[in-house]
PDB file with one MODEL, atoms N, CA, C and O in Angstrom:
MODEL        1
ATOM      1  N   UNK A   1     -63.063 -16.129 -71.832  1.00  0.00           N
ATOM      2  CA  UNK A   1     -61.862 -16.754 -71.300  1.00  0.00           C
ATOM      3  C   UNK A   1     -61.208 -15.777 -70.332  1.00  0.00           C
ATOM      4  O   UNK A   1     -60.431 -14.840 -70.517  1.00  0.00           O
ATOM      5  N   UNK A   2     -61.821 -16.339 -69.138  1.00  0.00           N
ATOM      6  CA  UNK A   2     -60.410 -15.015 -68.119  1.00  0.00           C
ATOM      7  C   UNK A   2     -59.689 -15.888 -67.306  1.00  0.00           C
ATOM      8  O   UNK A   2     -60.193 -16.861 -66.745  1.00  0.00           O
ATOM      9  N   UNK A   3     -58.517 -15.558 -67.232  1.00  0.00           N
ATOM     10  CA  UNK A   3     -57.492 -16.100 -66.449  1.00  0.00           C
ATOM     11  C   UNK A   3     -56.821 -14.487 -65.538  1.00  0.00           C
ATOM     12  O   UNK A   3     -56.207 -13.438 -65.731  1.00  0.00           O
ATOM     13  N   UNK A   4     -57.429 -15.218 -64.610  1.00  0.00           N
ATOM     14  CA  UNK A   4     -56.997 -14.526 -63.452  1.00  0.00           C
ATOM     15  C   UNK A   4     -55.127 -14.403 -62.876  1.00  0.00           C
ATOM     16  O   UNK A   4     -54.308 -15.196 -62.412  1.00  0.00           O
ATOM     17  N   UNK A   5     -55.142 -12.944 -63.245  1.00  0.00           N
ATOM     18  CA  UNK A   5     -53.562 -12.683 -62.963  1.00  0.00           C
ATOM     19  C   UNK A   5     -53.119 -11.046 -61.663  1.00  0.00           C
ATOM     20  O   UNK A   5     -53.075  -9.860 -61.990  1.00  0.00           O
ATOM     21  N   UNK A   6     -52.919 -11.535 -60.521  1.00  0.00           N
ATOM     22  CA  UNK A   6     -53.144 -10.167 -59.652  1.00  0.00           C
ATOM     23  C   UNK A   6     -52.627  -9.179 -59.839  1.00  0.00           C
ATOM     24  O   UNK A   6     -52.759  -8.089 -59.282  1.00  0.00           O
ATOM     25  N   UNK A   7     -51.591  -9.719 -61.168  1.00  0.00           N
ATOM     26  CA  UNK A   7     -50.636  -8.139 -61.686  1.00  0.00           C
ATOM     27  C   UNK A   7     -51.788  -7.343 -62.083  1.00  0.00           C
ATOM     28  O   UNK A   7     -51.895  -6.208 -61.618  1.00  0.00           O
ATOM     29  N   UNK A   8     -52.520  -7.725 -62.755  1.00  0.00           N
ATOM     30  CA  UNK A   8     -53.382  -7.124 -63.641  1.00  0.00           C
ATOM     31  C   UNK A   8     -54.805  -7.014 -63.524  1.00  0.00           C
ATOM     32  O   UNK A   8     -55.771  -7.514 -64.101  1.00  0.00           O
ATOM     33  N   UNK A   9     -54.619  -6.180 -62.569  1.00  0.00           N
ATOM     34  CA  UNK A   9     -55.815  -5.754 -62.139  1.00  0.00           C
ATOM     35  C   UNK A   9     -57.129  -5.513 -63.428  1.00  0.00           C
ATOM     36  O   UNK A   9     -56.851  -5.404 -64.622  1.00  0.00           O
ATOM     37  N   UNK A  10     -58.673  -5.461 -62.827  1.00  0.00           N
ATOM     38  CA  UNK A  10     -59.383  -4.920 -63.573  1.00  0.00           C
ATOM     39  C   UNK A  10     -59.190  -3.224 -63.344  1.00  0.00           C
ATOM     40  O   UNK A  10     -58.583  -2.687 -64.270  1.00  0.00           O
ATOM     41  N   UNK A  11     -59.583  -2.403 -62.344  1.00  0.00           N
ATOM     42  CA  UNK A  11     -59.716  -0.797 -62.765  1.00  0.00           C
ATOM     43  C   UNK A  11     -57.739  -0.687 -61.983  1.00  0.00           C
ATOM     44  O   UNK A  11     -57.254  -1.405 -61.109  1.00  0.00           O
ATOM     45  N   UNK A  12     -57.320   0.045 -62.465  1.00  0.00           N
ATOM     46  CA  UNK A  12     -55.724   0.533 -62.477  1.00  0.00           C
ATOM     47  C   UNK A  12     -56.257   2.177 -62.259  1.00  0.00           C
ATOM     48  O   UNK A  12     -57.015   2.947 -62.850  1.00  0.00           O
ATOM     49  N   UNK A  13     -55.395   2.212 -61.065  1.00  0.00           N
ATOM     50  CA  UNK A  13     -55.446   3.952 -60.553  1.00  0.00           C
ATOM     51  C   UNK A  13     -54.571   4.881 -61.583  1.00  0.00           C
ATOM     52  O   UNK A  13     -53.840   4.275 -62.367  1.00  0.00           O
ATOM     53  N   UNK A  14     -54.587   5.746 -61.615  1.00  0.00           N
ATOM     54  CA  UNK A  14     -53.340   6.897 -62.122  1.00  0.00           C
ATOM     55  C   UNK A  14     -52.118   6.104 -62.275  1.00  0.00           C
ATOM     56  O   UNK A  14     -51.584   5.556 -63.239  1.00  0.00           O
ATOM     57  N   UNK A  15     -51.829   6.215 -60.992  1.00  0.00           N
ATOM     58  CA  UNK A  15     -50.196   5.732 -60.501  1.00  0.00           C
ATOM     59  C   UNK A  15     -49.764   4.599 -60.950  1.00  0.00           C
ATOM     60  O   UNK A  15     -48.640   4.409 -61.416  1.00  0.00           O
ATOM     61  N   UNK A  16     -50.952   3.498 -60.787  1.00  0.00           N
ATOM     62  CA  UNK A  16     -50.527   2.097 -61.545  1.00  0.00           C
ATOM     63  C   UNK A  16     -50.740   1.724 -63.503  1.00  0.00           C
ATOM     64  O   UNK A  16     -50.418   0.694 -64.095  1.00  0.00           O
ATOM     65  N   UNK A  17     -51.508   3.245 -64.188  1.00  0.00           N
ATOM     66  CA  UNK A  17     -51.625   3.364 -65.361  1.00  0.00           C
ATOM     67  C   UNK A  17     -50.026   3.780 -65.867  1.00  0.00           C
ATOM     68  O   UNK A  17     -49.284   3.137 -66.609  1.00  0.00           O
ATOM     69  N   UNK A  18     -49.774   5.137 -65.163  1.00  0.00           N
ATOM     70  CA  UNK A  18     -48.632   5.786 -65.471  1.00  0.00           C
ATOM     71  C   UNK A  18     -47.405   4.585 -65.365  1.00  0.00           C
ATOM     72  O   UNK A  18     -46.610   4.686 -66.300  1.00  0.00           O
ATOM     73  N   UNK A  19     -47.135   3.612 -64.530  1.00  0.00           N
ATOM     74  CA  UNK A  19     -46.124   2.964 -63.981  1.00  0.00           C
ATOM     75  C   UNK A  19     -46.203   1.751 -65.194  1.00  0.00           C
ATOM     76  O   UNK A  19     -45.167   1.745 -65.859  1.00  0.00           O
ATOM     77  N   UNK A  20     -46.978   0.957 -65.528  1.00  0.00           N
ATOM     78  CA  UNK A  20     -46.857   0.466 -66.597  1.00  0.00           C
ATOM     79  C   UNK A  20     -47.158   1.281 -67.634  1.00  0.00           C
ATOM     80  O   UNK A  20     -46.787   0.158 -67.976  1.00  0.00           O
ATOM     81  N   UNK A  21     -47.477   2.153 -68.629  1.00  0.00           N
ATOM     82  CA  UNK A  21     -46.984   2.965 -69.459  1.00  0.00           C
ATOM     83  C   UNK A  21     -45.262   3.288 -69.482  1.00  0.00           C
ATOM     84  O   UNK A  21     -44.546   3.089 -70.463  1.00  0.00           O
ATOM     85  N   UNK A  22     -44.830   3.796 -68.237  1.00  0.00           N
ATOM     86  CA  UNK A  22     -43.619   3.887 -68.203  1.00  0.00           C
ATOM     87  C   UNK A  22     -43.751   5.836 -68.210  1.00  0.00           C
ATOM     88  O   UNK A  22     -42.726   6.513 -68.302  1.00  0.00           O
ATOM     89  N   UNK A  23     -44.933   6.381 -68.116  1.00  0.00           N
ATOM     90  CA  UNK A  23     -44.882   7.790 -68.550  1.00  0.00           C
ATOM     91  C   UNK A  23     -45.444   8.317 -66.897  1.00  0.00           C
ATOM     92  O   UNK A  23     -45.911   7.755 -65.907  1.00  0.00           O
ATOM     93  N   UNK A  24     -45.046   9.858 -67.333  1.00  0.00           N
ATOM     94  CA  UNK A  24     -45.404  10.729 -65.540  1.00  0.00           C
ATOM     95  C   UNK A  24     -47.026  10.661 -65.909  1.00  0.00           C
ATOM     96  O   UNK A  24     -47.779  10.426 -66.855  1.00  0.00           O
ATOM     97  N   UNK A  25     -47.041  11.105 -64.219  1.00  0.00           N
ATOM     98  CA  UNK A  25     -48.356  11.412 -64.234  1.00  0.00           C
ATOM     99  C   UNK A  25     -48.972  12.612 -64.940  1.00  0.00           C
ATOM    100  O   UNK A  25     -50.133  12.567 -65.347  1.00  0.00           O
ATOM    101  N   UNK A  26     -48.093  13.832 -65.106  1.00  0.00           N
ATOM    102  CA  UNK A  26     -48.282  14.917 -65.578  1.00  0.00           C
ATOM    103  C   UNK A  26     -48.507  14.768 -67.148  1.00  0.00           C
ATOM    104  O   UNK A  26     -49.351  15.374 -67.808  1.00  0.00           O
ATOM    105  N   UNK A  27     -47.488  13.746 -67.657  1.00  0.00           N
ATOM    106  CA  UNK A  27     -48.103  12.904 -69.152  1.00  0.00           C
ATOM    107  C   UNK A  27     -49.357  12.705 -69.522  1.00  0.00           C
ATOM    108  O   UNK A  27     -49.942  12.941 -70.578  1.00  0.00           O
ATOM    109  N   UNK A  28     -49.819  12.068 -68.150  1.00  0.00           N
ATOM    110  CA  UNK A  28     -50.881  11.167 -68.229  1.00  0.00           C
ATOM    111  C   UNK A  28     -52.317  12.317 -68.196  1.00  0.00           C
ATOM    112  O   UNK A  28     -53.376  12.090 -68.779  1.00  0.00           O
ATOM    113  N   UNK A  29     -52.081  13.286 -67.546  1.00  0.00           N
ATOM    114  CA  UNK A  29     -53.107  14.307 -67.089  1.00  0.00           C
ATOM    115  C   UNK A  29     -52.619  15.409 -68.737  1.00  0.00           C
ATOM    116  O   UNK A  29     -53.650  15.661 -69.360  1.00  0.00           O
ATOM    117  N   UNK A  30     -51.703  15.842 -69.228  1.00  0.00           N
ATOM    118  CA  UNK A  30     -51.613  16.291 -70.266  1.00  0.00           C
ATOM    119  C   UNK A  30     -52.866  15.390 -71.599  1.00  0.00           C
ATOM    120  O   UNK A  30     -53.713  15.798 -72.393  1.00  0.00           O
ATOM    121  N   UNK A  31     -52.283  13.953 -71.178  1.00  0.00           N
ATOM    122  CA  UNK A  31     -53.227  13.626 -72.848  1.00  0.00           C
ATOM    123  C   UNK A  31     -55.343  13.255 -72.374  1.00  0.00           C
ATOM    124  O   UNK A  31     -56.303  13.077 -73.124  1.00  0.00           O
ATOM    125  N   UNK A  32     -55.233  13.291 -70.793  1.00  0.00           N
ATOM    126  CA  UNK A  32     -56.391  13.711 -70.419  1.00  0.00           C
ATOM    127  C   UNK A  32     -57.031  14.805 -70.650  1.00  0.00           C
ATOM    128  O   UNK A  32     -58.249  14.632 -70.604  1.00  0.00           O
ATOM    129  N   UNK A  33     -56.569  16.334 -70.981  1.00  0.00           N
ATOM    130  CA  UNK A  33     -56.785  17.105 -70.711  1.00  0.00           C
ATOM    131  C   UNK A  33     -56.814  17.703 -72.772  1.00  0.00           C
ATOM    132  O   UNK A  33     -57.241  18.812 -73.091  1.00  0.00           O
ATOM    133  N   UNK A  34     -56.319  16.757 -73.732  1.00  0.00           N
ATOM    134  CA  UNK A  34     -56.375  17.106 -75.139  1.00  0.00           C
ATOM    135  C   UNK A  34     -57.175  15.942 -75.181  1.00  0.00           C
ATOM    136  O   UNK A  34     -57.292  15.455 -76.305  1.00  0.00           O
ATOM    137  N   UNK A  35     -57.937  15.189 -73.973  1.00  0.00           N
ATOM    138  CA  UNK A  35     -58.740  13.960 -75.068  1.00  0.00           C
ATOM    139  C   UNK A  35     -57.956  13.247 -75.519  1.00  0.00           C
ATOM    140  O   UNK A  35     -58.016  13.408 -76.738  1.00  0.00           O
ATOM    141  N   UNK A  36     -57.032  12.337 -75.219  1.00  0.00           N
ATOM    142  CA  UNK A  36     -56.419  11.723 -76.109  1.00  0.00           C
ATOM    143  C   UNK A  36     -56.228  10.314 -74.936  1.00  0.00           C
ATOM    144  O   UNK A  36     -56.052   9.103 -75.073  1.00  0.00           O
ATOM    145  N   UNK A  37     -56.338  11.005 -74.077  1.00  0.00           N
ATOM    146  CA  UNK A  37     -55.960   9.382 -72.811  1.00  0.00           C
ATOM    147  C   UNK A  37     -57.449   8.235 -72.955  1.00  0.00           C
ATOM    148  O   UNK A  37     -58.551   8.359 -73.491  1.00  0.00           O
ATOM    149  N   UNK A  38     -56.817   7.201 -72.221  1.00  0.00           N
ATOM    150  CA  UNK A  38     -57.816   6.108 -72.333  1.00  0.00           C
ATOM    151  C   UNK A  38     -59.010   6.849 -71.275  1.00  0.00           C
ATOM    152  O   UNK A  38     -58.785   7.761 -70.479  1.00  0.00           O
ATOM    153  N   UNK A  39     -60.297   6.180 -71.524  1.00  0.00           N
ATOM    154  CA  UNK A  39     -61.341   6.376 -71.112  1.00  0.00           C
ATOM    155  C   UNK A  39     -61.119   6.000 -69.623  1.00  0.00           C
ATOM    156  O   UNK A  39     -60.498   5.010 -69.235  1.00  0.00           O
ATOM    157  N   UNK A  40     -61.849   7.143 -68.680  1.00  0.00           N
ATOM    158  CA  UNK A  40     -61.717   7.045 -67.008  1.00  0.00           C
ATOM    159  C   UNK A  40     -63.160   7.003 -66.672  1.00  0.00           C
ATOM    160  O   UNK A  40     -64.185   7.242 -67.309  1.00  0.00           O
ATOM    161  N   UNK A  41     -62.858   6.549 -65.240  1.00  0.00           N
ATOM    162  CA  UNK A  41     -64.212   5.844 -64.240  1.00  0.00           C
ATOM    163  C   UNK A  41     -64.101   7.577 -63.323  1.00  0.00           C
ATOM    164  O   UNK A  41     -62.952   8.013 -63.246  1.00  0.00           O
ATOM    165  N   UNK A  42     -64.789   8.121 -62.936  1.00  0.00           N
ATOM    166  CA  UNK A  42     -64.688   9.213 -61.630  1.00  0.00           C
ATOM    167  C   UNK A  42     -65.158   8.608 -60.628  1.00  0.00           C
ATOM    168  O   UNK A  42     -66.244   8.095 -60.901  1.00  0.00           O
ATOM    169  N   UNK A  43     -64.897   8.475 -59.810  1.00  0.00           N
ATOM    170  CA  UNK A  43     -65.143   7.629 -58.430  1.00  0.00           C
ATOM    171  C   UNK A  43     -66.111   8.734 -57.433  1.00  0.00           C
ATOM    172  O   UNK A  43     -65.945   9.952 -57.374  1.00  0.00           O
ATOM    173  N   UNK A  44     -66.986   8.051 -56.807  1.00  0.00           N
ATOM    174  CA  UNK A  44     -67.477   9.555 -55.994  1.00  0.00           C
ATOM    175  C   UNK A  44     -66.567  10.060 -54.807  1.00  0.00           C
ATOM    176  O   UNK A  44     -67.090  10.888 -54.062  1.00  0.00           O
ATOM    177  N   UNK A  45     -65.654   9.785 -54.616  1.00  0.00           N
ATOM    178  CA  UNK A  45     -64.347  10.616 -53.741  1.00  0.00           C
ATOM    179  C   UNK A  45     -63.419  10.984 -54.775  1.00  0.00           C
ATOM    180  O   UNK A  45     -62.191  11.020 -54.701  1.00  0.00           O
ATOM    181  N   UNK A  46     -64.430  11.349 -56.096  1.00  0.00           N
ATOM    182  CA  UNK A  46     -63.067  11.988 -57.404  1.00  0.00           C
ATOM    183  C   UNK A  46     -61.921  11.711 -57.708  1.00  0.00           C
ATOM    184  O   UNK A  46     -61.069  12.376 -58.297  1.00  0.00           O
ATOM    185  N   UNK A  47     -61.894  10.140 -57.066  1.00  0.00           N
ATOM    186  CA  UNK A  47     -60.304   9.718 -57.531  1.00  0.00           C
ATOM    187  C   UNK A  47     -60.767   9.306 -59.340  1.00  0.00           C
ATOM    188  O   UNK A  47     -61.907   9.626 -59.678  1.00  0.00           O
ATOM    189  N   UNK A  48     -60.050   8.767 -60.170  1.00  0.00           N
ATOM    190  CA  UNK A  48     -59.708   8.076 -61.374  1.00  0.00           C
ATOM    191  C   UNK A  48     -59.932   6.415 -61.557  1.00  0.00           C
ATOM    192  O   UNK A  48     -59.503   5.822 -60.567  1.00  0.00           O
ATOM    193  N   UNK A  49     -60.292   5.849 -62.203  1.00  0.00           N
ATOM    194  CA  UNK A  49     -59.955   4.252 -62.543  1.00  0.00           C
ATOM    195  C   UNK A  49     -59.787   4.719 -63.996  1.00  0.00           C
ATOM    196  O   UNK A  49     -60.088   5.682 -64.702  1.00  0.00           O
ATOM    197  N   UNK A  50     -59.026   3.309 -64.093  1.00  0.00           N
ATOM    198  CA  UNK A  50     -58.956   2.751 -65.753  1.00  0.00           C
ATOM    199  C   UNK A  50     -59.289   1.561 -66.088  1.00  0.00           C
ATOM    200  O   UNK A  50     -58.504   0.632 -65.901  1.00  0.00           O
ATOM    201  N   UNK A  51     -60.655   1.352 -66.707  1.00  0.00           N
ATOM    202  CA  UNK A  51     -60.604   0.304 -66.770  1.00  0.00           C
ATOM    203  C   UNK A  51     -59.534  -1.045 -67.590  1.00  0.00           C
ATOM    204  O   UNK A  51     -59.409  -0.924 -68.809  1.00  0.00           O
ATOM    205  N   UNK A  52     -59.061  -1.844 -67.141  1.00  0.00           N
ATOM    206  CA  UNK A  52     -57.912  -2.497 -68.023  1.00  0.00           C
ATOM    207  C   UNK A  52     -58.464  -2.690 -69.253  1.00  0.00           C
ATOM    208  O   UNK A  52     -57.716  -2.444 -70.199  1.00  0.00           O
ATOM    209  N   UNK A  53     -59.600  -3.073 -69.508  1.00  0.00           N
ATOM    210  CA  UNK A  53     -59.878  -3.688 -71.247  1.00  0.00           C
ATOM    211  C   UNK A  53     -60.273  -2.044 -71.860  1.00  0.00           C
ATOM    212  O   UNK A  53     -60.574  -1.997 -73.052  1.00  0.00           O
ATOM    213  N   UNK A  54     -60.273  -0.835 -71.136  1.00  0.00           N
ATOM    214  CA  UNK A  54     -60.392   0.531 -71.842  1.00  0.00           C
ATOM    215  C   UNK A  54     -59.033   0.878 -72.174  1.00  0.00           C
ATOM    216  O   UNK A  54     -58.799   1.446 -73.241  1.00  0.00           O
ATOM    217  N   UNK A  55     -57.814   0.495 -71.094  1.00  0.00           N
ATOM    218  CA  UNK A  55     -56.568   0.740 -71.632  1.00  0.00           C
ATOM    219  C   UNK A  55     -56.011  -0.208 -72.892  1.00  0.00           C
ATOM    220  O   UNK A  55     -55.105   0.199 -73.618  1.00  0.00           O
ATOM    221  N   UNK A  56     -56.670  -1.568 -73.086  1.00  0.00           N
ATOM    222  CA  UNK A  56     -56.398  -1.988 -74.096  1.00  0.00           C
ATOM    223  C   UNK A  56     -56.585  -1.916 -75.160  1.00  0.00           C
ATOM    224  O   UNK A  56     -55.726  -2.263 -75.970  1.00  0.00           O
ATOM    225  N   UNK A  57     -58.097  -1.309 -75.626  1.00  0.00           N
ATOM    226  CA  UNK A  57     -58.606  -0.979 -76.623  1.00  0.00           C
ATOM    227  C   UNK A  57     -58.089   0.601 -76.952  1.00  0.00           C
ATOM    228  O   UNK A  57     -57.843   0.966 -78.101  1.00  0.00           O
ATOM    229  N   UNK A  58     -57.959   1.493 -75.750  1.00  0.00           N
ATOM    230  CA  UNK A  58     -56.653   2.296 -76.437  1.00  0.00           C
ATOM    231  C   UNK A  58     -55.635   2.222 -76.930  1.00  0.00           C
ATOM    232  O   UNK A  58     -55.225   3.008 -77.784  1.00  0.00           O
ATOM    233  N   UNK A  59     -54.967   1.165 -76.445  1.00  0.00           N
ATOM    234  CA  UNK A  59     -53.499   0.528 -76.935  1.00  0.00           C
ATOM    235  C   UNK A  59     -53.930   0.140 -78.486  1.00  0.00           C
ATOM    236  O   UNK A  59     -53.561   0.793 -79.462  1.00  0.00           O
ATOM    237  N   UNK A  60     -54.654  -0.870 -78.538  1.00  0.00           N
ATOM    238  CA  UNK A  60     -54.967  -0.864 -79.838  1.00  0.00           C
ATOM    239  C   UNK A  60     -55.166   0.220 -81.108  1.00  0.00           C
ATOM    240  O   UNK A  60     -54.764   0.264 -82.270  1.00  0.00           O
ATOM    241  N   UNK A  61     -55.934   0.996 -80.326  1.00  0.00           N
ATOM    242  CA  UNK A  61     -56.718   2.262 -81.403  1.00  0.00           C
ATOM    243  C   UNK A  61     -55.131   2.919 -81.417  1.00  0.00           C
ATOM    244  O   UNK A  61     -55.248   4.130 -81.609  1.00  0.00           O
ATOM    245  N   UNK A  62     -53.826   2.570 -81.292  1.00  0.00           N
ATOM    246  CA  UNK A  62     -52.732   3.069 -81.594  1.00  0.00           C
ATOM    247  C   UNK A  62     -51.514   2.791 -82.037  1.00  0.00           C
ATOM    248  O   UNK A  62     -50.359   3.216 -82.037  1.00  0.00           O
ATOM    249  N   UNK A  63     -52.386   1.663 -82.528  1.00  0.00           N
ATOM    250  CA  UNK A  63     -51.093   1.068 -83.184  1.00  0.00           C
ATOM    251  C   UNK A  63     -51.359   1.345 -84.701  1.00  0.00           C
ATOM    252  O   UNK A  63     -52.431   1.237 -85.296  1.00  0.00           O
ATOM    253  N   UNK A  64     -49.981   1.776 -85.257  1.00  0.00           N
ATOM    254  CA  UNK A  64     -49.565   1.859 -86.692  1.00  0.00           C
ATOM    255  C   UNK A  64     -49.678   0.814 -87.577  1.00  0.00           C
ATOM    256  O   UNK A  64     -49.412  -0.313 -87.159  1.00  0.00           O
ATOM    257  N   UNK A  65     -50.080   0.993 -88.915  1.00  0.00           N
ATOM    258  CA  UNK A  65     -49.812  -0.356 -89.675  1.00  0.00           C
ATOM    259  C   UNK A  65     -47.896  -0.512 -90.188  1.00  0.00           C
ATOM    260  O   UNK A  65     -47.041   0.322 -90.488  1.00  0.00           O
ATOM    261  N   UNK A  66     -47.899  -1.759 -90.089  1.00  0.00           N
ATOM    262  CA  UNK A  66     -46.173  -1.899 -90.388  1.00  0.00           C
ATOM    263  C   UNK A  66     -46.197  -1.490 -91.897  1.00  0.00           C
ATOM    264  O   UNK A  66     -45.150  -1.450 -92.543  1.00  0.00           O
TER     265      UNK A  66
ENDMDL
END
C-alpha cells in the first residue's frame, strides 16, 4: 500500500532528517558517530541519505513500553 505524499520523501538528506526530528545537525552526527543514528546511504559525492522506512524502523526500535 503506498500512497504517495511529496512531504515525505523516500531518501531524506541530513538537513531534512534533522528538521523533522526537530534536533541539530551536530545531534544528528553525534548519535552517528556512537552508532546509535538510523541507518545511512553514502552517496558517491559522500553526501548522506536516509532512507524513510530506515528512519521508521528506528523510530520504532525506540519506543518504550507504556
Amino acid at each position: 500500500m503506498s500512497t504517495a505524499n511529496p512531504t515525505h520523501r523516500a531518501h531524506l538528506t541530513i538537513a531534512e532528517l534533522c528538521a523533522e526530528l526537530g534536533v541539530a545537525r551536530s545531534t544528528f552526527y553525534d548519535w552517528r558517530a556512537a552508532k546509535k543514528a538510523p541507518r545511512c546511504i553514502k552517496l558517491p559525492n559522500g553526501e548522506l541519505r536516509i532512507r524513510r522506512t530506515d528512519l521508521e524502523n528506528w523510530l520504532d526500535s525506540l519506543q518504550v513500553a507504556a
